[in-house]
C-alpha positions in Angstrom: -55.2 -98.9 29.1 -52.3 -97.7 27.1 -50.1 -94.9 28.7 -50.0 -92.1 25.9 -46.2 -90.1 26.9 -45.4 -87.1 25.2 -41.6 -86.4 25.0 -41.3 -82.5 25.0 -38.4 -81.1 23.4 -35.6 -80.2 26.0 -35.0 -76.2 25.6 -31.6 -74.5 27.4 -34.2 -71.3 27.3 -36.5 -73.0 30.1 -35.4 -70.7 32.9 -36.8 -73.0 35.1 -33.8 -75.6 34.5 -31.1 -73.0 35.7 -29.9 -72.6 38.7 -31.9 -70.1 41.6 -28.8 -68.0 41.6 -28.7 -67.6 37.9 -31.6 -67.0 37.0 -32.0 -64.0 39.4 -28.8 -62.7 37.9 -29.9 -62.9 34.6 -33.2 -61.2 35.6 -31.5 -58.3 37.2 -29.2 -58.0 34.4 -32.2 -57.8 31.9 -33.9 -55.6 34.1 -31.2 -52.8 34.1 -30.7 -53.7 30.1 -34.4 -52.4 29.8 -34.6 -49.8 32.2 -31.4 -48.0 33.0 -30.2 -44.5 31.6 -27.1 -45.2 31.2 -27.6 -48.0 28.9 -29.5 -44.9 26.3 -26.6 -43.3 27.2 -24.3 -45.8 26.1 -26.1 -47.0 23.0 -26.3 -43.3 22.2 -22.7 -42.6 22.4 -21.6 -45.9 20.7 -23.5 -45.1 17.6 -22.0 -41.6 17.5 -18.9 -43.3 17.6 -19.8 -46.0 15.5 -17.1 -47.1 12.4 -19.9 -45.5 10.0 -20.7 -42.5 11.7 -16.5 -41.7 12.2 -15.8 -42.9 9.2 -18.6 -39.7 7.3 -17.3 -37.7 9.4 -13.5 -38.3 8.9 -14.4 -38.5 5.1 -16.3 -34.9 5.2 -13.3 -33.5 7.1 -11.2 -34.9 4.4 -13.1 -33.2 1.6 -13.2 -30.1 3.3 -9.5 -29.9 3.6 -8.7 -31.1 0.1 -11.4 -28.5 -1.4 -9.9 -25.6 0.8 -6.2 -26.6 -0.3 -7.4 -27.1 -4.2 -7.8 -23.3 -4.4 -5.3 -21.3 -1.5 -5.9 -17.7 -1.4 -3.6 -15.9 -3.9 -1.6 -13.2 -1.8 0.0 -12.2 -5.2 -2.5 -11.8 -6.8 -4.4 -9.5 -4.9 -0.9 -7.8 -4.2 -0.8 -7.0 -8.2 -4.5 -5.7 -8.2 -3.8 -3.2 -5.5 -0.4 -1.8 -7.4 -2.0 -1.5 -10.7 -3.0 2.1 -10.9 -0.6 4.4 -8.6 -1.9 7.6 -7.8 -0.2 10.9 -8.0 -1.2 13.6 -6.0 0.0 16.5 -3.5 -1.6 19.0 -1.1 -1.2 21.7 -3.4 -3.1 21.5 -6.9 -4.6 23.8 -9.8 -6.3 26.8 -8.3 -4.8 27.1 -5.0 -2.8 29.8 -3.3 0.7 28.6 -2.9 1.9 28.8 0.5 4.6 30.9 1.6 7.9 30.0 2.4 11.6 31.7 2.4 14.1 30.4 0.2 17.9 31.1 -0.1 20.4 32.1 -2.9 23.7 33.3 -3.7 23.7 36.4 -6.0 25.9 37.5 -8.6 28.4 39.3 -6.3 28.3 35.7 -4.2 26.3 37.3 -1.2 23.6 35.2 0.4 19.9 36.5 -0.4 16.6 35.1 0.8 13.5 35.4 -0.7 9.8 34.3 -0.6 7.4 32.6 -2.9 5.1 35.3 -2.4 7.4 37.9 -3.8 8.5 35.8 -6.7 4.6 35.7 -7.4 3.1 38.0 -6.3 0.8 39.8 -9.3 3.2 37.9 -11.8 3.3 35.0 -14.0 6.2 32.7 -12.4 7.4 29.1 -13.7 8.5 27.0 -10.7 10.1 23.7 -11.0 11.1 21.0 -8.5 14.4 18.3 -8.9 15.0 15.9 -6.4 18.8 16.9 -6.4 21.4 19.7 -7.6 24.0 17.2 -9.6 22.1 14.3 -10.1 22.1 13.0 -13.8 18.5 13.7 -15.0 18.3 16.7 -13.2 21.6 18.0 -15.0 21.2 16.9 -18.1 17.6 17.4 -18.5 15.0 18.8 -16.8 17.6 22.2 -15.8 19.2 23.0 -18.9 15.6 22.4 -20.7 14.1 25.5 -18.8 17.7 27.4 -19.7 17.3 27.1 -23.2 13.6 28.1 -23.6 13.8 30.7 -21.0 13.8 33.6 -23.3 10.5 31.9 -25.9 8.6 31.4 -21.9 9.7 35.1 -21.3 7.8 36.2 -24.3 4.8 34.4 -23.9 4.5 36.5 -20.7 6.3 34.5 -18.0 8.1 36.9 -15.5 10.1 34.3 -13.8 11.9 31.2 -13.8 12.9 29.6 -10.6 14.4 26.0 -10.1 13.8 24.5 -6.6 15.7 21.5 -4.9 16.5 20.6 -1.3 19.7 21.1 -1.5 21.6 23.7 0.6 22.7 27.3 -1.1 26.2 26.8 -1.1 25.4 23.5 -3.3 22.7 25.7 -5.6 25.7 27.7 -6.2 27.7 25.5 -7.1 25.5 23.4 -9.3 24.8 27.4 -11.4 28.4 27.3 -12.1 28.9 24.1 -12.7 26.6 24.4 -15.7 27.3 28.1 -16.6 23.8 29.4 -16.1 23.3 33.2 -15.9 20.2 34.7 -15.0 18.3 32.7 -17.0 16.9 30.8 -14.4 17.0 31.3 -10.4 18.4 28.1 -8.5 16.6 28.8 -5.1 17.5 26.9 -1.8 14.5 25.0 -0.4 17.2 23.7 2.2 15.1 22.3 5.2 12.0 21.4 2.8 10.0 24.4 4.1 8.1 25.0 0.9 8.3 21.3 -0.4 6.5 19.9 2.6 4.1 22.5 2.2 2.9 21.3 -0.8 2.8 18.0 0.1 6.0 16.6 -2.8 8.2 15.1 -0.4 9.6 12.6 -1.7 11.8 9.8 0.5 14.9 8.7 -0.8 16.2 6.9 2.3 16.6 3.7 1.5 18.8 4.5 -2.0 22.3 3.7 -1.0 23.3 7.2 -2.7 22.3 8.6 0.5 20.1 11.5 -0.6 17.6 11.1 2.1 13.9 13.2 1.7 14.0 15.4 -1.2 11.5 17.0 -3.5 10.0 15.2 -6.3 9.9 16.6 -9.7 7.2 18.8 -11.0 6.4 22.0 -12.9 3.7 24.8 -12.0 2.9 28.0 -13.5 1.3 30.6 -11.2 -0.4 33.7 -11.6 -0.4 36.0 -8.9 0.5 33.3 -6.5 -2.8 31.2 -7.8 -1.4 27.6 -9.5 -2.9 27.5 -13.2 -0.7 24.5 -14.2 1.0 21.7 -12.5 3.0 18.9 -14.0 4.0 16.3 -11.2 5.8 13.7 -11.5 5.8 10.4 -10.1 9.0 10.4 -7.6 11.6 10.8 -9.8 10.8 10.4 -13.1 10.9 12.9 -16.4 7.8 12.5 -18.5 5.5 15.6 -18.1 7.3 18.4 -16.5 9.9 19.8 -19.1 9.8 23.2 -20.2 8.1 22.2 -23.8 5.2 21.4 -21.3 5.1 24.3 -20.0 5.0 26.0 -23.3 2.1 23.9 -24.9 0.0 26.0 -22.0 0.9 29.3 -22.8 
């Protein structure tokens, strides 16, 4: 009777033709494959880190920082938003009370006199105007000898006094008078240490102009009646737009 052999095919997978030792090594091995946490761990954590996933996120990263730098925030151009209307204002404004304060003056004999705001307004209808400075150009060729010349049409439209204000000492007030042969058109009053200036709230610093004029007074025009403001004209820091006498008269 004919032997009938079948040759099975030879597999390296047959555990059973390894070694005792190996085998039990590669059991263990697949054992702690299977079962151990740190092999979730691991898998976990190389995924995160896996070329795809650092490569998104090095790309979104990228975009970000290219969209922010595509439109930087415009410092200027919020600088020139802010700056575009400048305000003008003081403490004092129409229908207030001036405050009191003593002012100083040389008189026609050259003897020093003081005064107050509440007598040069009290129950009458006074014109006071502010400079920034006895001598200075505008203030000497403008706004001063402007008030000179139309003193006597303000008088007759009722106005009982002029006064010009500057912080400026008296000795300089007088000077400045002569200097530009003014009578008694127009009283040059001595608001020396800014009493009535800071009062009203028109300081106005000059500090950092190399002229050296420090804080002064900046420009305006009022007219008072009985020590109540009915008009004021200020001006923004120095400038001459709005507080000549001709303004003045258009109120009257």
């Amino acid at each position: 009777m004919p032997n009938h052999i079948t040759n099975q095919p030879t597999t390296t997978n047959d555990h059973s033709l390894l070694p005792p030792s190996i085998m039990a090594a590669s059991l263990s091995m697949s054992r702690l494959l299977i079962s151990s946490p740190a092999t979730a761990t691991f898998t976990t954590t190389k995924s995160l880190l896996s070329p795809h996933s650092l490569s998104s996120k090095l790309s979104f990263a990228s975009h970000s920082l290219k969209h922010f730098h595509q439109k930087p925030l415009s410092l200027k151009r919020l600088s020139s938003k802010i700056h575009t209307t400048p305000s003008v204002f003081a403490t004092i404004s129409v229908g207030d009370k001036l405050p009191d304060a003593t002012l100083s003056y040389f008189d026609a004999t050259g003897e020093l006199q003081t005064t107050t705001v509440s007598e040069l307004t009290s129950g009458k209808k006074s014109i006071l105007f502010a400079v920034p400075g006895a001598f200075t150009p505008t203030c000497s060729q403008k706004h001063l000898p402007g008030f000179v010349e139309k003193s006597a049409e303000l008088k007759s439209k009722g106005v009982d006094q002029i006064a010009c204000i500057s912080v400026n000492d008296a000795f300089v007030m007088k000077a400045w008078k002569e200097n530009l042969d003014i009578n008694d058109e127009v009283l040059l009053l001595s608001d020396g240490n800014g009493e009535f200036t800071k009062a009203i709230g028109c300081e106005l610093d000059l500090s950092d102009k190399p002229v050296g004029l420090g804080v002064r007074s900046r420009r305006y025009s009022l007219l008072a009646e009985d020590g109540v403001v009915k008009v004021l004209n200020l001006e923004e820091g120095g400038a001459f737009t709005s507080s000549g006498a001709e303004d003045i008269l258009k109120v009257l």
